[in-house]
mmCIF file of the C-alpha atoms, coordinates in Angstrom:
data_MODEL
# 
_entry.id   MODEL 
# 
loop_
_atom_site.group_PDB 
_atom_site.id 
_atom_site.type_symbol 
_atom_site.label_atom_id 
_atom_site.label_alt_id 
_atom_site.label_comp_id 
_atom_site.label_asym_id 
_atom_site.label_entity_id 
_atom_site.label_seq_id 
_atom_site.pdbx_PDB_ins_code 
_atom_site.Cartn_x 
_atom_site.Cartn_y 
_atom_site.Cartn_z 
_atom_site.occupancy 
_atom_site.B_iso_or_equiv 
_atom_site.pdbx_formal_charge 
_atom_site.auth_seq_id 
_atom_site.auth_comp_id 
_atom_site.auth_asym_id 
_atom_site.auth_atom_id 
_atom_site.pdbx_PDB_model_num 
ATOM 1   C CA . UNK A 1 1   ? 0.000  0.000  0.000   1.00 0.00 ? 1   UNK A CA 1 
ATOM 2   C CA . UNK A 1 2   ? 1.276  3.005  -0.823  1.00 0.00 ? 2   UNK A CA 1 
ATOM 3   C CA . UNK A 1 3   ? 2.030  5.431  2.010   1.00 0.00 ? 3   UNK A CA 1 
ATOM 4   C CA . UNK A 1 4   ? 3.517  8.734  3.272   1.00 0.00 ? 4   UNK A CA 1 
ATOM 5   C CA . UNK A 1 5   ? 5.776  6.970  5.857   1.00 0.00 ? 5   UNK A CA 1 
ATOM 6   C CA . UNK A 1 6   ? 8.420  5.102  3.396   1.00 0.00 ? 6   UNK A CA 1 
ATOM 7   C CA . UNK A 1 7   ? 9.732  9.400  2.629   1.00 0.00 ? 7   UNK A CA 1 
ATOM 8   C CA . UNK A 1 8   ? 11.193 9.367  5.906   1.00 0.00 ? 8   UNK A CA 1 
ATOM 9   C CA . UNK A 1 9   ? 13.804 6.416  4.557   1.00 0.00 ? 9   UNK A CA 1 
ATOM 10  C CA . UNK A 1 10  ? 13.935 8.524  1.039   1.00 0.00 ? 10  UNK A CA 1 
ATOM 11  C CA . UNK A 1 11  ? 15.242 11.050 2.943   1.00 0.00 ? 11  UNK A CA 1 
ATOM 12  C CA . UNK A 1 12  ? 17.826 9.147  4.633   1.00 0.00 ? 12  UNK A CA 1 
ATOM 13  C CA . UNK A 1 13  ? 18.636 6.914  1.363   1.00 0.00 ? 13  UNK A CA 1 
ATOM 14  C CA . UNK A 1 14  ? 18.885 9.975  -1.234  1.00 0.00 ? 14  UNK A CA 1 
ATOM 15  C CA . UNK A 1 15  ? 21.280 11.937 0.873   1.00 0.00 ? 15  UNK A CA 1 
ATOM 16  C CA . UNK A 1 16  ? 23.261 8.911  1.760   1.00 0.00 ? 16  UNK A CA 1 
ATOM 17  C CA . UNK A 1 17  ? 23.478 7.713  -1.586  1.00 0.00 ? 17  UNK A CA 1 
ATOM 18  C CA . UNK A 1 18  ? 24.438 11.129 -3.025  1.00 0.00 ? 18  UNK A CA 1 
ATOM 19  C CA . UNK A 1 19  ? 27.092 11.461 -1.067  1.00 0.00 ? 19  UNK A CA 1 
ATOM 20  C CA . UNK A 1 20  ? 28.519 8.111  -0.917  1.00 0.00 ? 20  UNK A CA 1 
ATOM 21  C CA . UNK A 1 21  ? 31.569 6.014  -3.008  1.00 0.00 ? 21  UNK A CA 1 
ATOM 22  C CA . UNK A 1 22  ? 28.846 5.650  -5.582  1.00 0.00 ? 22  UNK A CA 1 
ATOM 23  C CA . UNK A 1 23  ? 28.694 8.900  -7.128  1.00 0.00 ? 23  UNK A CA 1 
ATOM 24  C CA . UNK A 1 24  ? 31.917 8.953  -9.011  1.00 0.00 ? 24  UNK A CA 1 
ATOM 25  C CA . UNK A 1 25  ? 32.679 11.539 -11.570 1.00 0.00 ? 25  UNK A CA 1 
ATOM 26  C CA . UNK A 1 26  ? 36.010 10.795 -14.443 1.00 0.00 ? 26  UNK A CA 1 
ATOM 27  C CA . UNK A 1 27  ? 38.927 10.705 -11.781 1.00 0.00 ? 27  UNK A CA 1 
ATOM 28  C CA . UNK A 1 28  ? 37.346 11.869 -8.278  1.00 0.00 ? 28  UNK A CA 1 
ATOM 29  C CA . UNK A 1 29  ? 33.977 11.170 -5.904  1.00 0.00 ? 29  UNK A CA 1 
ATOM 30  C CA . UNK A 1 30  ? 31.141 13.975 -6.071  1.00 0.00 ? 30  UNK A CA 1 
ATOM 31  C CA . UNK A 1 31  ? 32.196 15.142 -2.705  1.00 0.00 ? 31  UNK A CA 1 
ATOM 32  C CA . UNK A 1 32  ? 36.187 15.551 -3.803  1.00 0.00 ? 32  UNK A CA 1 
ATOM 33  C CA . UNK A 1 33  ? 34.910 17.652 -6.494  1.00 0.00 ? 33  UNK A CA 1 
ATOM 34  C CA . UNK A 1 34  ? 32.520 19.481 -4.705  1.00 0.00 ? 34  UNK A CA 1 
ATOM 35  C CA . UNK A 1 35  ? 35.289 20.117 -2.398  1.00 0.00 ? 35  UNK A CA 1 
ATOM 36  C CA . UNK A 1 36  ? 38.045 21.353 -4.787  1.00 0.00 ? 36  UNK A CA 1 
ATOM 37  C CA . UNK A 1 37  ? 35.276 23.962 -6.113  1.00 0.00 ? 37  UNK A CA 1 
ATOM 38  C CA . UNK A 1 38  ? 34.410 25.210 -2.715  1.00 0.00 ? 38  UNK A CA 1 
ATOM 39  C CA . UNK A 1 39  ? 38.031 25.862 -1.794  1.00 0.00 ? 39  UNK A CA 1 
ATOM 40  C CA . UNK A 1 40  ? 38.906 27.758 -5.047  1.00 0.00 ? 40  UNK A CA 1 
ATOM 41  C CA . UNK A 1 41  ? 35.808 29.726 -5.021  1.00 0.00 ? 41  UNK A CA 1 
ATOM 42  C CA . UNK A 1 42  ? 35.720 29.988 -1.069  1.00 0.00 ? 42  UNK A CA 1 
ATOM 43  C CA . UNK A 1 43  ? 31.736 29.034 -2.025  1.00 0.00 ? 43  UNK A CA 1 
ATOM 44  C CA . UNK A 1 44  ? 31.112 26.523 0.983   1.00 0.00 ? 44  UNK A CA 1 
ATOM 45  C CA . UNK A 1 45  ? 27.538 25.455 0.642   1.00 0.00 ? 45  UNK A CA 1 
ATOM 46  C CA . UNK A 1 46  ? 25.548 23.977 -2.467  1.00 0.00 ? 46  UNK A CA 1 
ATOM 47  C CA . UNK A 1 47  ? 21.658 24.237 -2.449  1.00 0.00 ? 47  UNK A CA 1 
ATOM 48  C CA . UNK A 1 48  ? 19.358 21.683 -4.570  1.00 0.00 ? 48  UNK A CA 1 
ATOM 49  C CA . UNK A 1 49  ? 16.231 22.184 -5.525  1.00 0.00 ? 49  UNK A CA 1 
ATOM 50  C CA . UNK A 1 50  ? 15.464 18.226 -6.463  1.00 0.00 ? 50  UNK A CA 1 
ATOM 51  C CA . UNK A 1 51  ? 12.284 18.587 -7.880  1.00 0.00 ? 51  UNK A CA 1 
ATOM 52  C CA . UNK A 1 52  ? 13.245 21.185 -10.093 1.00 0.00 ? 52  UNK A CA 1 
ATOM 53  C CA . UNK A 1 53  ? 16.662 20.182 -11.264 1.00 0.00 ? 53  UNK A CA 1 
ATOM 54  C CA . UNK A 1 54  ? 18.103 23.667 -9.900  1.00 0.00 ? 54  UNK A CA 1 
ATOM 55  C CA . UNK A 1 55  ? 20.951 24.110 -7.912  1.00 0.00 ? 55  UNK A CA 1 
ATOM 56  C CA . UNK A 1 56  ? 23.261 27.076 -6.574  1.00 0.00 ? 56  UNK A CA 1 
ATOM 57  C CA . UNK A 1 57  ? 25.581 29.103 -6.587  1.00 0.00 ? 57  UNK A CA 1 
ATOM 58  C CA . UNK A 1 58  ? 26.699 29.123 -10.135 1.00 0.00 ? 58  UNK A CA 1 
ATOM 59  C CA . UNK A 1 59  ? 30.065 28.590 -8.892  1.00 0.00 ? 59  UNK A CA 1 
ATOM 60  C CA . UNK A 1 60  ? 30.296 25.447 -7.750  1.00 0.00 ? 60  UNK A CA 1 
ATOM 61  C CA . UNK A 1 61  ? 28.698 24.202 -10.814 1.00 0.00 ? 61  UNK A CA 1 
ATOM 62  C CA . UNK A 1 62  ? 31.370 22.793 -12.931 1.00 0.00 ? 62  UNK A CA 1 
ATOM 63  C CA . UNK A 1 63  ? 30.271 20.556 -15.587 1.00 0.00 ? 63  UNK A CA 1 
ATOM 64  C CA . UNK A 1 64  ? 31.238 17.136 -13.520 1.00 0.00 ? 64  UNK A CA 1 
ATOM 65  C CA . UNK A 1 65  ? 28.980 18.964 -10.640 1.00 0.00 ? 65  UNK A CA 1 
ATOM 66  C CA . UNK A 1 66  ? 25.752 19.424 -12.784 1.00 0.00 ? 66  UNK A CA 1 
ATOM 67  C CA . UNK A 1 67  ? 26.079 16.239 -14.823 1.00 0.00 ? 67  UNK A CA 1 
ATOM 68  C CA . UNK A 1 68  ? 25.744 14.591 -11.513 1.00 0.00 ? 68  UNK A CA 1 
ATOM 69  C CA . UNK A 1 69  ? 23.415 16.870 -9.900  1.00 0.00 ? 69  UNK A CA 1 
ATOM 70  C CA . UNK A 1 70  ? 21.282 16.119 -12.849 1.00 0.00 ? 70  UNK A CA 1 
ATOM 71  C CA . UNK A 1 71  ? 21.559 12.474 -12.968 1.00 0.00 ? 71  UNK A CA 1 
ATOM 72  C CA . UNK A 1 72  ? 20.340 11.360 -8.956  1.00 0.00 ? 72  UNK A CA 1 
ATOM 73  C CA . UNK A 1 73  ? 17.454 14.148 -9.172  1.00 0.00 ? 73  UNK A CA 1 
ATOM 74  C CA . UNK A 1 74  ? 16.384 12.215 -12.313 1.00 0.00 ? 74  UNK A CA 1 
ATOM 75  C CA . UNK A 1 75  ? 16.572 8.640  -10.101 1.00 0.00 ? 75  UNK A CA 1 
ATOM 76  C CA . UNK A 1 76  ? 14.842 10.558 -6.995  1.00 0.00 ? 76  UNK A CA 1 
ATOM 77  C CA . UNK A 1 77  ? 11.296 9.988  -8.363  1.00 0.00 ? 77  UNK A CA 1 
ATOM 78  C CA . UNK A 1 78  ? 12.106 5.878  -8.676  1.00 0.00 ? 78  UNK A CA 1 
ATOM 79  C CA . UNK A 1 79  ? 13.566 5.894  -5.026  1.00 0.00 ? 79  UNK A CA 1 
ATOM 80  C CA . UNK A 1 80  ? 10.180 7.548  -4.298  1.00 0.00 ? 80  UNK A CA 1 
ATOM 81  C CA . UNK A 1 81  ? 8.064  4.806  -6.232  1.00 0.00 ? 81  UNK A CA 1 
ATOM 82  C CA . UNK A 1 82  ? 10.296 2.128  -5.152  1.00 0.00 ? 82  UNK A CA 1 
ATOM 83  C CA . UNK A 1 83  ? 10.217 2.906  -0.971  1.00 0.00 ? 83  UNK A CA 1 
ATOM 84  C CA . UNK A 1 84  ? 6.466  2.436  -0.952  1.00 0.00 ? 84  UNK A CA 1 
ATOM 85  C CA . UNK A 1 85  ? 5.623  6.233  -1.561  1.00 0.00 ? 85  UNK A CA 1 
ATOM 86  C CA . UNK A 1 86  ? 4.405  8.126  -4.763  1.00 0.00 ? 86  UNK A CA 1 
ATOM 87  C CA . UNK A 1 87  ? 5.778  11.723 -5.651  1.00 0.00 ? 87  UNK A CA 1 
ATOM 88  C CA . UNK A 1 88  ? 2.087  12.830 -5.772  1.00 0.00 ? 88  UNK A CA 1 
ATOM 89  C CA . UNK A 1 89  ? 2.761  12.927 -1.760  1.00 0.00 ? 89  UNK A CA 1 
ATOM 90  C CA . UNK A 1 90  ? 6.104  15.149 -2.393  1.00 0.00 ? 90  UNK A CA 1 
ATOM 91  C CA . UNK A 1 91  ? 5.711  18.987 -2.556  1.00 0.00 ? 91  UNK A CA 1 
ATOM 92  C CA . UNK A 1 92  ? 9.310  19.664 -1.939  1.00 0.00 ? 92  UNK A CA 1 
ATOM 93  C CA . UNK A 1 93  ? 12.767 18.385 -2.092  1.00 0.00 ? 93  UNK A CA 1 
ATOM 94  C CA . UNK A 1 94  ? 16.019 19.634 -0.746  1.00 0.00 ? 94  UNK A CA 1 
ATOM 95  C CA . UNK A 1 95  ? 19.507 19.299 -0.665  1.00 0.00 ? 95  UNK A CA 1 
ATOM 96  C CA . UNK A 1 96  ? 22.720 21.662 1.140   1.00 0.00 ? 96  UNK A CA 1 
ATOM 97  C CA . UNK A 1 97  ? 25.574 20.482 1.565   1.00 0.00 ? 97  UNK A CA 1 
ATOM 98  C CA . UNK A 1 98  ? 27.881 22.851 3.397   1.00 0.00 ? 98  UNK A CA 1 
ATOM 99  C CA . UNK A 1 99  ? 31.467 22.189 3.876   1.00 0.00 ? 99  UNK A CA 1 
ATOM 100 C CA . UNK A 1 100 ? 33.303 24.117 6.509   1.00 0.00 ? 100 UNK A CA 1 
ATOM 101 C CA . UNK A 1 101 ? 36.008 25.358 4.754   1.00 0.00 ? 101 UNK A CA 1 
ATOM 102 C CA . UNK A 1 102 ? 38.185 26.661 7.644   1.00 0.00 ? 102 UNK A CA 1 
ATOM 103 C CA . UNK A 1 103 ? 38.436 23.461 9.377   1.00 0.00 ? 103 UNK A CA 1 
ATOM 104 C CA . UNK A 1 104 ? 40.855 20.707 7.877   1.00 0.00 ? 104 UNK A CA 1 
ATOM 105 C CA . UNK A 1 105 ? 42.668 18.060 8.845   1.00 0.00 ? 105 UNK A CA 1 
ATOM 106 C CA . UNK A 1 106 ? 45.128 15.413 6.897   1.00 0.00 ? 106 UNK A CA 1 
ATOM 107 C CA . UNK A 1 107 ? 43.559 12.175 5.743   1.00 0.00 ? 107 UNK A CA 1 
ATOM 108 C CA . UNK A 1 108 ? 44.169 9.401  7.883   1.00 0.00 ? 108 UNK A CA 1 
ATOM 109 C CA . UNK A 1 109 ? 45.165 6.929  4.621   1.00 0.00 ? 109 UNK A CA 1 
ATOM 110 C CA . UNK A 1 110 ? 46.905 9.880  2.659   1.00 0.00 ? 110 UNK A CA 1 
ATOM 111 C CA . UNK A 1 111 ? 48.764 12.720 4.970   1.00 0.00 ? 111 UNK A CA 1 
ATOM 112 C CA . UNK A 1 112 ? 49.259 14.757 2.051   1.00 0.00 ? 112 UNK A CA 1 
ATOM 113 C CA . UNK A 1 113 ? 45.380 15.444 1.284   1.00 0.00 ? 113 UNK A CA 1 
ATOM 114 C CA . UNK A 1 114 ? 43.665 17.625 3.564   1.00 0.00 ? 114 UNK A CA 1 
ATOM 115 C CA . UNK A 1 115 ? 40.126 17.104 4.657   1.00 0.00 ? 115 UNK A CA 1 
ATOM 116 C CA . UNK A 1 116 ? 37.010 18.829 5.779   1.00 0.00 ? 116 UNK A CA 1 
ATOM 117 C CA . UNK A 1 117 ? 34.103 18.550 7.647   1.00 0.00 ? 117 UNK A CA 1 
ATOM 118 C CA . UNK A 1 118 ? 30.646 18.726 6.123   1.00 0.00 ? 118 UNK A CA 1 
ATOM 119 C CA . UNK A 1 119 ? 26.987 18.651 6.571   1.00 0.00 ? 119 UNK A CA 1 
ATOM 120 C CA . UNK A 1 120 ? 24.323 17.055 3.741   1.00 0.00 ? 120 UNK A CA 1 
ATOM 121 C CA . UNK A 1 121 ? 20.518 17.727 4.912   1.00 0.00 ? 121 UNK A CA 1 
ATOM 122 C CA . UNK A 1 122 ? 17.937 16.560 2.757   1.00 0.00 ? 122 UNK A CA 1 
ATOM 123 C CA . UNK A 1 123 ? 14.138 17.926 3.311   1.00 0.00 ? 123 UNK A CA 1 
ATOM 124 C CA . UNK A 1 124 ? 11.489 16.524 1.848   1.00 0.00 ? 124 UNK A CA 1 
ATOM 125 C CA . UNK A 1 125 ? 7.989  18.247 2.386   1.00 0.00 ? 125 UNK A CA 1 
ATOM 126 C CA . UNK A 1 126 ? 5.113  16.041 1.680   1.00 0.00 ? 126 UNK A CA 1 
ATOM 127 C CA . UNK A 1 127 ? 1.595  17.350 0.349   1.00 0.00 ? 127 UNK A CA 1 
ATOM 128 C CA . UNK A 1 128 ? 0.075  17.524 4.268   1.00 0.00 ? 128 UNK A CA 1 
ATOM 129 C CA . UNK A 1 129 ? 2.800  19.673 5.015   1.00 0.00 ? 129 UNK A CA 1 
ATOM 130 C CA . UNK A 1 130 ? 4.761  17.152 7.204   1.00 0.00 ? 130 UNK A CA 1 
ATOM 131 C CA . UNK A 1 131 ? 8.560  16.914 6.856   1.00 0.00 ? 131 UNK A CA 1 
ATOM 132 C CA . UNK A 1 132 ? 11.314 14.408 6.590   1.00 0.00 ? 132 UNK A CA 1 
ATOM 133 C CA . UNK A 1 133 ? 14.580 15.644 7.294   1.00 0.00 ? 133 UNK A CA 1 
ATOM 134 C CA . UNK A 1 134 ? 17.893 13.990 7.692   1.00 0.00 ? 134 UNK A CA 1 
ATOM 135 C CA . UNK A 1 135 ? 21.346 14.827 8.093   1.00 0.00 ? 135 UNK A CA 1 
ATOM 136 C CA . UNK A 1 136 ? 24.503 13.402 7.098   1.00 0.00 ? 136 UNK A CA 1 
ATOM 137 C CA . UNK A 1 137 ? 28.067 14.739 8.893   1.00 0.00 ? 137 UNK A CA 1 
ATOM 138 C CA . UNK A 1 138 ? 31.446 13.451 8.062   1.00 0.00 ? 138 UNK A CA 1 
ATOM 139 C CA . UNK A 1 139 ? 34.656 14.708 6.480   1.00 0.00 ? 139 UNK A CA 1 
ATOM 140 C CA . UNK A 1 140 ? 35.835 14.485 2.778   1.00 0.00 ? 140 UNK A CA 1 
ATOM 141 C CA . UNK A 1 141 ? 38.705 15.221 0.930   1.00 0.00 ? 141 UNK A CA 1 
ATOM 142 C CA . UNK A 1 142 ? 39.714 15.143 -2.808  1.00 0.00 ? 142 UNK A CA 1 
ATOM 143 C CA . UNK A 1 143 ? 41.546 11.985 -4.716  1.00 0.00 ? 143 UNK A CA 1 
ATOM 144 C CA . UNK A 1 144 ? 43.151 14.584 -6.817  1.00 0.00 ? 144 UNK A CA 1 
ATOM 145 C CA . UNK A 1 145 ? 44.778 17.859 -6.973  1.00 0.00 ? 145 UNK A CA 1 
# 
């Protein structure tokens, strides 16, 4: 039966997913890009709209960035279908992730990368209103310079 409750996990799932080992770009993970942009444009936080395929500031949005971007918004409607939910209960979707770019630290398996800290939230706002927010916090780094 389809049901509200299974956007709670979508929430969880998208963010996780997006930010995981399995969003690899050419030679470096989503995050090690995102990363390398922030620090050269000192642009520490990228907002999604999922929903409407829009995201922001202009300058993090290399090519690599958008492609990606572009391709898990497209999947977000099958997670959706697939959890037990239908995106006729989803008003609103949201990404940030916000690196803070004045902490780093070096990477325990490579001493000469530095990493640093960051926050993913992911907000979904169904059509009663109600909303399903999670957030993911680690530390990332990029595979190359």
């Amino acid at each position: 039966m389809i049901s509200h409750k299974p956007l709670k996990s979508v929430s969880h799932n998208f963010g996780h997913s997006f930010i995981s080992l399995m969003n690899y770009i050419n030679d470096d993970y989503f995050m090690g890009h995102l990363l390398k942009q922030a620090r050269k444009t000192n642009c520490s936080k990228l907002t999604v709209d999922i929903l409407k395929n829009l995201a922001e500031p202009t300058e993090l949005l290399t090519d690599p960035i958008k492609s990606s971007i572009e391709h898990w918004n497209k999947w977000f409607p099958t997670l959706v279908e697939s959890s037990g939910s239908t995106m006729d209960y989803v008003n609103s979707a949201t990404m940030t992730i916000e690196f803070d770019l004045k902490q780093t630290r070096p990477h325990l398996g490579n001493r000469d990368c530095l990493e640093s800290p960051f926050i993913c939230e992911i907000v979904i706002i169904d059509d009663k209103g109600k909303e399903y927010k999670r957030k993911h916090e680690d530390w990332w780094y990029p595979e190359t310079k």
